[in-house]
C-alpha positions in Angstrom: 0.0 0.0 0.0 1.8 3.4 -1.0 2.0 6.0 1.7 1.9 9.6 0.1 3.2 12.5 1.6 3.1 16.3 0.1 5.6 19.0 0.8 5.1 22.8 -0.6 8.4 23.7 -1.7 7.6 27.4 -3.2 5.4 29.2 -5.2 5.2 31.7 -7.9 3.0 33.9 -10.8 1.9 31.7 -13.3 3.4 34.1 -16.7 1.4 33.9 -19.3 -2.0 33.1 -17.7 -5.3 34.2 -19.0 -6.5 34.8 -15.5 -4.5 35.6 -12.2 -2.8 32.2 -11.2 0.0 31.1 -8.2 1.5 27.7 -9.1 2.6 25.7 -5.2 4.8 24.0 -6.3 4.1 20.2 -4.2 6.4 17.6 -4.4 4.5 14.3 -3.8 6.8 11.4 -2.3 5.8 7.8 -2.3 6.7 4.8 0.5 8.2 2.2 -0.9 10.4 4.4 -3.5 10.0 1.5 -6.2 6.6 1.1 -6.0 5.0 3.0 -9.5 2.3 5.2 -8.5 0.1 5.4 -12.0 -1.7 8.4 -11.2 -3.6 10.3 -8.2 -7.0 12.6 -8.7 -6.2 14.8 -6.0 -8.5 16.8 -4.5 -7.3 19.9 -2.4 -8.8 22.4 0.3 -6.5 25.2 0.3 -6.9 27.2 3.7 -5.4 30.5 5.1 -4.6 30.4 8.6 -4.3 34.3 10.2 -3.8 33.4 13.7 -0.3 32.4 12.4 0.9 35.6 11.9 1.9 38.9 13.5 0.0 42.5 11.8 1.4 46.2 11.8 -1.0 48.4 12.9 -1.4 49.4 8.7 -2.7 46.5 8.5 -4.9 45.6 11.4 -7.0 49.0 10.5 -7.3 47.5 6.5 -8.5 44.0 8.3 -11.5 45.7 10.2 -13.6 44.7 8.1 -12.6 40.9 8.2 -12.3 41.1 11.6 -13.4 43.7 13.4 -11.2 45.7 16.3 -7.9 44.1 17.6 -9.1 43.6 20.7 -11.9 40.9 19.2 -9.4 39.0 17.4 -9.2 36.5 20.1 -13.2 35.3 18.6 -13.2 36.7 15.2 -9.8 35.4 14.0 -10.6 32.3 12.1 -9.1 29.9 9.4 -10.2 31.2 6.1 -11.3 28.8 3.4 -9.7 30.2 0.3 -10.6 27.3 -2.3 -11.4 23.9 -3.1 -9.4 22.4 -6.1 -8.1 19.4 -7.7 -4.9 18.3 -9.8 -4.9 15.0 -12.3 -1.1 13.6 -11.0 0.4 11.7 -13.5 2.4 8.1 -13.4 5.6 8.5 -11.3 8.0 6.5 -9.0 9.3 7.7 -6.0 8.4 11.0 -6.1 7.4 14.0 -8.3 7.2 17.5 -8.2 3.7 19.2 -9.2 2.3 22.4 -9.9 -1.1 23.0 -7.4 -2.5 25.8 -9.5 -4.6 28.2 -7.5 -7.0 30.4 -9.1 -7.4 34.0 -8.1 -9.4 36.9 -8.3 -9.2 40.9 -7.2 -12.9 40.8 -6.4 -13.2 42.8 -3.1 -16.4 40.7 -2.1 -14.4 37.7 -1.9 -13.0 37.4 2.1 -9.5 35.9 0.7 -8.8 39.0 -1.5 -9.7 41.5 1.4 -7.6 39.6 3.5 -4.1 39.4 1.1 -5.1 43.2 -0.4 -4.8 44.4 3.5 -0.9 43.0 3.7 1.8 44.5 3.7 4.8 42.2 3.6 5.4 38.8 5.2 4.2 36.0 4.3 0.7 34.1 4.3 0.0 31.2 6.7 -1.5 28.5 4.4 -2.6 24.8 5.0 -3.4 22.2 2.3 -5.8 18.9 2.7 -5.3 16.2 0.5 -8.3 13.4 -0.7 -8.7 11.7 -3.3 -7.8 8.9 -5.0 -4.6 6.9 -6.5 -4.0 4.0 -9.1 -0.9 2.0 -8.3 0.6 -1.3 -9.0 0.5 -3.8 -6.7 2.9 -6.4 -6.0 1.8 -8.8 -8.4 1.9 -6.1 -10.9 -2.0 -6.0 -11.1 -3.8 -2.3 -11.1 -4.6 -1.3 -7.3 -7.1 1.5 -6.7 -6.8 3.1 -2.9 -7.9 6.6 -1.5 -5.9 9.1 -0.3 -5.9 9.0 3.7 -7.7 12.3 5.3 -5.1 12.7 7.5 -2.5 14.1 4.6 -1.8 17.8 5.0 0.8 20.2 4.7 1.3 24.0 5.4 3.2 26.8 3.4 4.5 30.4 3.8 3.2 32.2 0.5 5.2 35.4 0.3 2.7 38.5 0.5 4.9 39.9 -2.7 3.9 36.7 -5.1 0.0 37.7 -4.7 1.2 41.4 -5.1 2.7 40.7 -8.3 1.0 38.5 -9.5 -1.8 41.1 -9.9 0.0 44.1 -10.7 0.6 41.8 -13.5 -2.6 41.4 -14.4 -4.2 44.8 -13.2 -1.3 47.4 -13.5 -2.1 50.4 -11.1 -6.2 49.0 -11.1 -8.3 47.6 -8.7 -11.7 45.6 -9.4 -14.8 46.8 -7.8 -18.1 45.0 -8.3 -21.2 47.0 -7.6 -24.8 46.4 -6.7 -26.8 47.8 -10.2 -28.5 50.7 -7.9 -25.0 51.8 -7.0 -23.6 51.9 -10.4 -26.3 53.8 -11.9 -26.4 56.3 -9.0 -22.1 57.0 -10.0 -22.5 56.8 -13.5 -25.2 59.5 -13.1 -23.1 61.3 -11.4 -20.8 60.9 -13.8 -22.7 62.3 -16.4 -24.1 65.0 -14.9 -21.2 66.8 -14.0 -19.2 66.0 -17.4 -16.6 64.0 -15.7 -14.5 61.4 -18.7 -12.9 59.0 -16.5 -14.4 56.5 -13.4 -11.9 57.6 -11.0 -12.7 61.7 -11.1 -16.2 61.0 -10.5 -15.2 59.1 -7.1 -12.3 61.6 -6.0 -15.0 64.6 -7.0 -17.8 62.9 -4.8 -15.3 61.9 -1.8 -14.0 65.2 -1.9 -17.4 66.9 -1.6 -18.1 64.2 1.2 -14.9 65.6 2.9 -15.9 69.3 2.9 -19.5 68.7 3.9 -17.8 67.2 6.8 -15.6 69.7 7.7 -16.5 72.1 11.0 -16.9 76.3 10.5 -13.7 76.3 12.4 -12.2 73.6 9.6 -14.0 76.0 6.6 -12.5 79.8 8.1 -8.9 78.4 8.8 
């Protein structure tokens, strides 16, 4: 009976990719070395752990609304599911190194992206379960089908800067904002009213109106 086990050696921007991409690269190891693994449908839950990790004060005021105040972390700080994925491993012996390909998005509704847009530097506390299961040859040299215990799991350090690049690559100087239809017709209108070409002068024009209504007489004369 093989005995996996999974290691997350690094990770990096997938170049090239139609859609924002980090690539762990696993290295799957087999017990006994000789026996020939044929392949593996592994299935992966990919979760971020932020207990794990130390935050500036920067960044604890951009995780409010993950989290709430500091002083409720103690309750509110949770794992984080990121994603549930799978990868088709191919026939190896020994062991192999893989890319886990992670799909990922700049959608500020999504609790992952909040959370990696609101870093600064470091790194990112991730855990990986493995399921699944592998085709291998038996002793005999017959076909063997077994699953992949629950038990198999292994954590990573993603550098902050990989996510960071990864979509400056893919949104240079940009951000994605999806709004409710109501909302977008209430700034386009805006928008057109006052004549204004681009997306981002009709939201520094209506914050900056929202910043003088809110300034004091005193705030006004000086």
């Amino acid at each position: 009976m093989p005995e996996l086990h999974f290691q997350i050696e690094g990770a990096e921007a997938v170049p090239h990719a139609a859609t924002p991409l980090i690539a762990l690269k696993l290295r799957i190891t087999n017990f006994p070395a000789t026996e020939t693994i044929h392949a593996i449908t592994l299935r992966c839950q990919v979760q971020i752990e932020p207990a794990k990790r130390r935050y500036v004060p920067n960044e604890q005021e951009k995780l409010l609304d993950l989290f709430g105040t500091p002083e409720r972390w103690a309750r509110t700080v949770k794992p984080l599911l990121w994603m549930n994925t799978s990868i088709a491993v191919p026939r190896f012996t020994g062991e192999l190194l893989a890319d886990l390909e992670l799909p990922c998005t700049f959608d500020f509704n999504v609790a992952a992206t909040k959370y990696f847009h609101a870093l600064d530097s470091g790194d990112i506390p991730v855990a990986v379960m493995f399921s699944g299961t592998l085709f291998y040859e038996g002793s005999n040299g017959a076909l063997q089908i077994s699953q992949v215990p629950w038990d198999r799991e292994c954590s990573y350090r993603l550098p902050v800067s990989v996510w960071k690049d990864m979509m400056e690559m893919h949104h240079p100087n940009s951000a994605w904002l999806c709004l409710r239809r109501d909302a977008f017709e209430q700034l386009y209108n805006y928008k057109v009213r006052h004549g204004l070409p681009t997306w981002e002068q009709a939201i520094a024009r209506a914050l900056a109106s929202e910043s003088a209504l809110a300034k004091t007489p005193e705030e006004v004369e000086a």
